[in-house]
N, C-alpha and C positions, 0 to 999 in steps of 0.2 A: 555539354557533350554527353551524347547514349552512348554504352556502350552494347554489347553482344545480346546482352539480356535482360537490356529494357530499362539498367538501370541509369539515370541522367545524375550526371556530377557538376556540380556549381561551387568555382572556388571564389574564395570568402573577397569580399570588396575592401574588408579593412584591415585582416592578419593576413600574414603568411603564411602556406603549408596549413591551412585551414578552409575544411571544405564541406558540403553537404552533399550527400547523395544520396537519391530517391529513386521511386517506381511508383505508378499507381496499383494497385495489386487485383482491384478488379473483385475481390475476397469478402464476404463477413456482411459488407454492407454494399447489397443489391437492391438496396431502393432505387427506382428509374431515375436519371439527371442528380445522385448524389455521388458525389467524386471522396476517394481515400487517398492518401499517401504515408507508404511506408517508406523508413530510409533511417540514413544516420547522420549525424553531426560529429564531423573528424577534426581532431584536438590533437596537435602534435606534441610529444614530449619536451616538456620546460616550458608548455602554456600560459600553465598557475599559475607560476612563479616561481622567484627563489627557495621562496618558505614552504613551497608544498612538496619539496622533493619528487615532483613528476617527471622521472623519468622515463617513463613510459604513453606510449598513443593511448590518448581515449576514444576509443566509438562508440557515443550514446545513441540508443534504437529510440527510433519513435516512429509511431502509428498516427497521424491526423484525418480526423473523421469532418469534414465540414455539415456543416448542421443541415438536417432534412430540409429545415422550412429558412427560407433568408439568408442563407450563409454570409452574405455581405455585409450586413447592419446584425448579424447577431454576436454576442460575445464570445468570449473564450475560455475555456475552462482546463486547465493541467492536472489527469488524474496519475496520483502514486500509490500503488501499494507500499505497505509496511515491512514487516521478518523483521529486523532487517536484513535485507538481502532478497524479498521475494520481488516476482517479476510484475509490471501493471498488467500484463497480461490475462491476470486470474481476475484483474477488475472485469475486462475489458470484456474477456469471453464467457463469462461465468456468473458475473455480475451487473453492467448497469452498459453495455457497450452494443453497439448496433447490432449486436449479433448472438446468440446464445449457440454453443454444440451443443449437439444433439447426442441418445446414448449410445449410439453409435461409432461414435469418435470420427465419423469422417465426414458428416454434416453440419449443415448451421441452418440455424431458424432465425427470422427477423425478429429482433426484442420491441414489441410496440412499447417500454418502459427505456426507451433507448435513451441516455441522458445528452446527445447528438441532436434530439426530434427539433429544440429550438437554439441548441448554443454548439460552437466549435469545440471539438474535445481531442484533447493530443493528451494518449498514452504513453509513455517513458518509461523506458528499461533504465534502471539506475541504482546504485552505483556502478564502477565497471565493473565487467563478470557475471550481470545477473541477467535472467533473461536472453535477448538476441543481445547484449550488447557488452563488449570486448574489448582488449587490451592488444594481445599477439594470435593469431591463429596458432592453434596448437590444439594436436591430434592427442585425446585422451582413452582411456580406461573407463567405465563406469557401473562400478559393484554394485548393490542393492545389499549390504550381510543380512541384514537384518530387519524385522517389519516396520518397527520402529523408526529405523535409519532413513534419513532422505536417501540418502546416495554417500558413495566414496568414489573423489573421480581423481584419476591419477594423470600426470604426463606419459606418454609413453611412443617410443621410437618404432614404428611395427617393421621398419626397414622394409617397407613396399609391399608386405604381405599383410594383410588385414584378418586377423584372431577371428575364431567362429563365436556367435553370441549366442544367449539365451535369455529367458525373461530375468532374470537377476543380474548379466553380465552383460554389458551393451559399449559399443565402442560410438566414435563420432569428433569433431570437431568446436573447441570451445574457446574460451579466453585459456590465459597460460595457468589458472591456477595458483600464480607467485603471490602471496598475498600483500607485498609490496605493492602490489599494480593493481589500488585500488583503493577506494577510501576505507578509511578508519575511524571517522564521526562522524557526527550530523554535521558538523561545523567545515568540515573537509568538504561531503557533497555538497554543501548549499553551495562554496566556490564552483565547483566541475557544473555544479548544474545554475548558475547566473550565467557564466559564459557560454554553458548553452543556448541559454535562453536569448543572449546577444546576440548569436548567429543567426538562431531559427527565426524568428522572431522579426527583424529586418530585412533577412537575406534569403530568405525562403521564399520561391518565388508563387507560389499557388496560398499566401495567407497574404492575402493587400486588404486586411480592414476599414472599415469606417469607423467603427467602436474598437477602440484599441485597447479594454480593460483585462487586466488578466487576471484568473482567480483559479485558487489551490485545490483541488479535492484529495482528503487522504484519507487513510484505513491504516488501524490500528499501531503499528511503531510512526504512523505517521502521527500520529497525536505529539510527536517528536517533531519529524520530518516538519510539520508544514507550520509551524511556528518558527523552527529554524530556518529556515529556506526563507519565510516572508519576512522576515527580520531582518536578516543577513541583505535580503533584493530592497527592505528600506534603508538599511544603512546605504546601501552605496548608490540608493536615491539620493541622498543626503549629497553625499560625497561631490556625485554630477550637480548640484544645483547650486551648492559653494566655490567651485571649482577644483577639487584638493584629489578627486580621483586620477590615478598615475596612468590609466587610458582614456586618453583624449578626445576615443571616439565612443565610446561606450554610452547605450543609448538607456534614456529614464524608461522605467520600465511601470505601469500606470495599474497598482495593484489592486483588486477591488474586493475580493470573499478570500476568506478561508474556510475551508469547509474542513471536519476534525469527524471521520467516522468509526466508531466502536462498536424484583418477580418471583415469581417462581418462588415459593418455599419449598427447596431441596434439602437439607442441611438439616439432621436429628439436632439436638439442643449439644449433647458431648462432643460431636465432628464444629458444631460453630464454637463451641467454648474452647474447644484445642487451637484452633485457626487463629482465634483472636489472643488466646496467651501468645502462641510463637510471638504473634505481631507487637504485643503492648507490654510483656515482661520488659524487667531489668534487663538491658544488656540485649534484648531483646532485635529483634530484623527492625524494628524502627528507629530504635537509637542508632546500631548500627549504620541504617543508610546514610543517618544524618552526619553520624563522624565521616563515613565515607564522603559525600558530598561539601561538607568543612576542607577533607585534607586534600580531595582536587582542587578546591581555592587555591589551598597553599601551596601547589607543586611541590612539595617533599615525596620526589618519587616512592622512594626508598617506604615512607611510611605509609601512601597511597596503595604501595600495592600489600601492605600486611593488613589494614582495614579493610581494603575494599574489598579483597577476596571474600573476607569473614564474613562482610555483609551479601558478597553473592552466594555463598555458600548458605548464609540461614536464610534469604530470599529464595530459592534454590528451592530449600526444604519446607518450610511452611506451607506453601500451596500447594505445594502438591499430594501434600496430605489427602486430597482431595480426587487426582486421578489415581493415588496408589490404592483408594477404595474403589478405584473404576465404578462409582455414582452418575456417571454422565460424560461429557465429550467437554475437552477445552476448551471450547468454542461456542457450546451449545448445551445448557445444563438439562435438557430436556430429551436431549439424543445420549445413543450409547457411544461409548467410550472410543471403539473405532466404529468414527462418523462415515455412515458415506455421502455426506451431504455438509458442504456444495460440492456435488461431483466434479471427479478431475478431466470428465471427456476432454476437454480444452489440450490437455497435457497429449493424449492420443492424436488429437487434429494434427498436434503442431509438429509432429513427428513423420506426419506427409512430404512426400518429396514436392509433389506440386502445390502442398502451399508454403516450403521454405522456398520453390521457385518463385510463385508467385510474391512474396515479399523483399524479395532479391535480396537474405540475408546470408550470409557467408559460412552461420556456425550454427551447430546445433543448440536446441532449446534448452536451458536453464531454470527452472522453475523458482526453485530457491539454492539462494548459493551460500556452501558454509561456509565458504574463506571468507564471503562479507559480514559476515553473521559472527565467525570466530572474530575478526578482526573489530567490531565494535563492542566484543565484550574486553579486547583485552584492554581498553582505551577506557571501561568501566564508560562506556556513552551513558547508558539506563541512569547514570548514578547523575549525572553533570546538571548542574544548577539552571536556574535562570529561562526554564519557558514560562513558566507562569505570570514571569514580568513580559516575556515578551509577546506572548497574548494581548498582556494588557496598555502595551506599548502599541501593539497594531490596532488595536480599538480606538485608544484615546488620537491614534493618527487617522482616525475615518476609516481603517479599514472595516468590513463587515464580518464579524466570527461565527459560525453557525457548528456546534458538536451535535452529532445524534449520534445514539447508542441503541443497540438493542437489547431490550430484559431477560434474555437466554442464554447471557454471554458472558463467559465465567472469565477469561483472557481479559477481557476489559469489561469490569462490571461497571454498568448505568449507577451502580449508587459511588465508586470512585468517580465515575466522570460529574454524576451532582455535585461532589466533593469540590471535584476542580474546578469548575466553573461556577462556585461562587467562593472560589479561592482567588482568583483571576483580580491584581493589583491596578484597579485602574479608574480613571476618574466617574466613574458611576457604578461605581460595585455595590451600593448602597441602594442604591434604585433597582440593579436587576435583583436583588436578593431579595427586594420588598415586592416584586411583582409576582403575579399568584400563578397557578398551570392552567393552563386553559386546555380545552382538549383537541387534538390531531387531527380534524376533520379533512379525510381525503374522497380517492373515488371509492375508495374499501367499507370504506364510512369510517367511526371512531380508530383510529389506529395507535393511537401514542397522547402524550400529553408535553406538551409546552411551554417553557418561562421564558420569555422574549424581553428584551429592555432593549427598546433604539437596536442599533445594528448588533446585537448579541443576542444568542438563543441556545438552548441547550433541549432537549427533548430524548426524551425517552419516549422507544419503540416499543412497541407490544410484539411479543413470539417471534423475536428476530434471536440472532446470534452473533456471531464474530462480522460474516460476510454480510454487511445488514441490508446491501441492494439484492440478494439473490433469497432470501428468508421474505421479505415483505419490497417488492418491487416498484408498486405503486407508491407507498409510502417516501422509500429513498426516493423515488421522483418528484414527488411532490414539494419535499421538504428542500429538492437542491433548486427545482423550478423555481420559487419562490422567492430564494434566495440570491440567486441569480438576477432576478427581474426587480428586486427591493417591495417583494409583498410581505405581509407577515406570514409568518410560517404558519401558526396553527390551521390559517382558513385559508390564505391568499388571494383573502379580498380587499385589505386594509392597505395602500403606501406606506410604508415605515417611513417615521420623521425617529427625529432624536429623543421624542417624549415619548413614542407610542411604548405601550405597557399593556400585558396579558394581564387577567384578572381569573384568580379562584383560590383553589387551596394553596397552602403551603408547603405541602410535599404530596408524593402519590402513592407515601406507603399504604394506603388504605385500599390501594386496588390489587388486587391478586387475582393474576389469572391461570386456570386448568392448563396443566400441561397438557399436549398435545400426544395421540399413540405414538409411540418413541420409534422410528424404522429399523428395521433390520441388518446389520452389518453387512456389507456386500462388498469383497476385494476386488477392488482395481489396479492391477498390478503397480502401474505408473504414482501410485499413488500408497505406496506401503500402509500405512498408518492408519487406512481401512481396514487391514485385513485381519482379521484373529491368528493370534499368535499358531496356530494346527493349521491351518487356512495356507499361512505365510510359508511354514517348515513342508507342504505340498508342494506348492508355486516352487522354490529352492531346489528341490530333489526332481523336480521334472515332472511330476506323478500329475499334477493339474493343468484339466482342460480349462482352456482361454479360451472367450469370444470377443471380440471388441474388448481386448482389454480386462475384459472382467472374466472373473473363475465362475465356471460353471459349476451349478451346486449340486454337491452329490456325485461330480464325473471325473473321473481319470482319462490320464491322457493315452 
């Protein structure tokens, strides 16, 4: 059934009160004979279950991009951003998605590094409330105080008169804001998003595959996200192939990558030696995480929340030891502090009235949401045990795991991600740790370096950062092409078998590469966290001229 504005609803073949609806949008990705689909998958309250106290609708957003070349015979790939709480959107248009904005905020330019060119790629707003994707309609408030601040969005009843805005004060339509109405771990979305994936997945009627494998791309909390999610979607493989799953219709879901995405000597010898006491004293943010992670085993509420605090609170403080000398950008130890790189133009696009028509979505943009972001710290998510087995749980089951990082990226440093993957519990952990880095051969040339064993690989990027497809774009192409297709990563000339092994050094401290001329701060309204604090207290008081978004330098309004 179309209704008024394009959008077609398809209710579900095997629940009730469960339905998908879409648009083509026509949007982003203008290659000739390639077709998109925006829409959502609607999830009535009491879905979950007993146990999840969902009382509340879910509408997960998703974006499906069918692949430039073969759409029929090519795979599928699920990308999520991290926060948690941020939207896949910042992947999609800002990073590795058919489309780049431009700095203009009302353009797009074709991404030739589009990760669409050979495989199916479906974007996901997720949890509910982030992004395009909702809970209740409900008419908010939305402050800016401070430069800092994402946002404070409030409920608010305008009783049919709609408030005047300004660039700090914005009104609009969003999820309700109740932080009930909405998950609270990773362990909660992995349920909302399988039953996603039940619906879209069979019932959606523009994906009729031939190759029916599906695989995870994620960024940064998703080093969380997509170990739990493929974990959670093997158990209840499991479940379907015993018979012991309590819906009878629920389809095996045929998992095949997980992709896990995340130098420089910055750091005087007194700011490293401070960094490292907070971490490895007595009593110290290390012991601490580890009683915190001991006493969620044990469910003693009562004493989980007097540790765990302690431990978020000197987690908290350690690191950031390091923005409070504003030495460099969270994300990017080679940029300044407020980054304006990777621009937020995407955040301006989505604030179009004809492209929220064009995606026939109901609410306003979301970019990152605190209520999801509040709500997985009070649940101490960060702290909670057990991916690193289940890493090595989706390995030893044939999944394929592939982590790349970038060596600019303070948020998630390449030498913790070395860390973890060859911390990773699993029947060949011995083999990838004995095999050597080979080097990153892409179309850039040398870009990173590699340790591959059989379907595991971890790789470090050269001059990337947080966002590592929009910092080195060929590279994040390369490294997911590859993977995707079962070549090796370093060249993607080799078939991966279960023996295949990289060959050379043992680590890659020995390469150090020149920082890069560091850019200049540039305010993007939409985007606080660019702006120098003088910059920000202009923009607030009114005095600063905007152009696209951005404050013009030097100009009053």
């Amino acid at each position: 059934m179309e209704n008024f504005f394009g959008v077609v609803t398809v209710n579900s073949r095997f629940h009730e009160n469960v339905s998908i609806s879409y648009k083509e949008p026509k949007i982003c990705e203008t290659t000739p004979g390639v077709k998109s689909y925006s829409g959502y998958v609607h999830l009535p309250p009491g879905f979950l279950g007993e146990d999840s106290e969902q009382d509340y609708p879910v509408n997960t957003f998703f974006w499906f991009f069918e692949a430039r070349k073969d759409p029929k015979n090519a795979p599928l790939a699920i990308w999520i951003n991290g926060g948690p709480g941020e939207s896949s959107l910042t992947g999609l248009l800002a990073e590795n998605g058919p489309c780049i904005v431009q700095p203009d905020s009302k353009s797009t330019r074709l991404n030739p590094w589009s990760w669409n060119n050979e495989v199916n790629m479906l974007y996901l707003d997720q949890p509910t409330q982030v992004g395009f994707s909702y809970d209740v309609l409900t008419n908010c408030s939305v402050d800016y105080n401070d430069y800092w601040l994402e946002f404070e969005m409030t409920p608010k009843d305008f009783g049919g008169e709609v408030p005047s805005v300004n660039l700090t004060s914005r009104v609009g339509t969003f999820g309700s804001q109740n932080a009930n109405n909405t998950a609270n771990s990773t362990v909660h979305a992995a349920h909302v998003l399988w039953h996603f994936a039940q619906t879209w997945f069979f019932e959606f009627p523009h994906y009729k595959p031939i190759n029916d494998k599906i695989s995870l791309w994620t960024e940064s909390y998703g080093g969380r996200f997509g170990p739990g999610f493929f974990q959670f979607f093997q158990e209840q493989n499991e479940k379907i192939e015993n018979g012991t799953i309590e819906d009878k219709s629920a389809h095996y879901l045929h998992l095949d990558s997980l992709g896990l995405t995340y130098g420089l000597e910055f750091f005087d010898e007194s700011t490293y030696e401070e960094l490292m006491y907070n971490w490895t004293r007595p009593d110290g943010c290390l012991e601490q995480t580890l009683a915190c992670e001991d006493w969620l085993k044990s469910g003693n509420s009562e004493k989980i929340s007097e540790v765990c605090n302690t431990a978020v609170e000197c987690n908290d403080i350690a690191p950031t030891l390091y923005t409070i000398l504003e030495q460099g950008a969270w994300v990017d130890i080679a940029h300044p502090a407020y980054d304006p790189f990777p621009p937020g133009h995407f955040r301006g696009w989505l604030t179009q009235e004809s492209v929220l028509s064009a995606l026939g979505v109901p609410v306003n943009f979301t970019a990152i949401s605190t209520i999801v972001s509040d709500n997985f710290d009070a649940t101490w998510d960060m702290y909670q045990g057990g991916f690193l087995e289940s890493v090595g749980s989706l390995l030893d089951s044939g999944i394929k795991v592939h982590m790349m990082y970038g060596d600019r990226d303070y948020a998630c440093c390449w030498t913790g991600g070395e860390g973890v993957s060859l911390a990773v519990p699993y029947s060949r952990a011995d083999d990838f740790a004995k095999a050597g880095y080979a080097p990153l051969m892409t179309a850039d040339g040398e870009s990173g370096m590699t340790r591959q064993f059989g379907n595991f690989s971890f790789t470090r990027v050269y001059q990337a950062g947080h966002q590592l497809p929009a910092y080195q774009p060929a590279a994040a192409y390369d490294i997911f092409m590859r993977a995707m297709f079962n070549r090796d990563i370093a060249t993607g000339r080799v078939p991966v078998t279960d023996e295949f092994s990289t060959h050379g050094p043992t680590d890659t401290w020995h390469i150090k590469n020149e920082a890069p001329v560091a850019p200049e701060p540039k305010c993007y309204v939409l985007k606080p966290d660019t702006c120098l604090p003088d910059v920000w207290t202009e923009v607030a008081a009114g005095r600063a001229l905007i152009k696209d978004w951005y404050v013009v330098e030097g100009a009053k309004s």
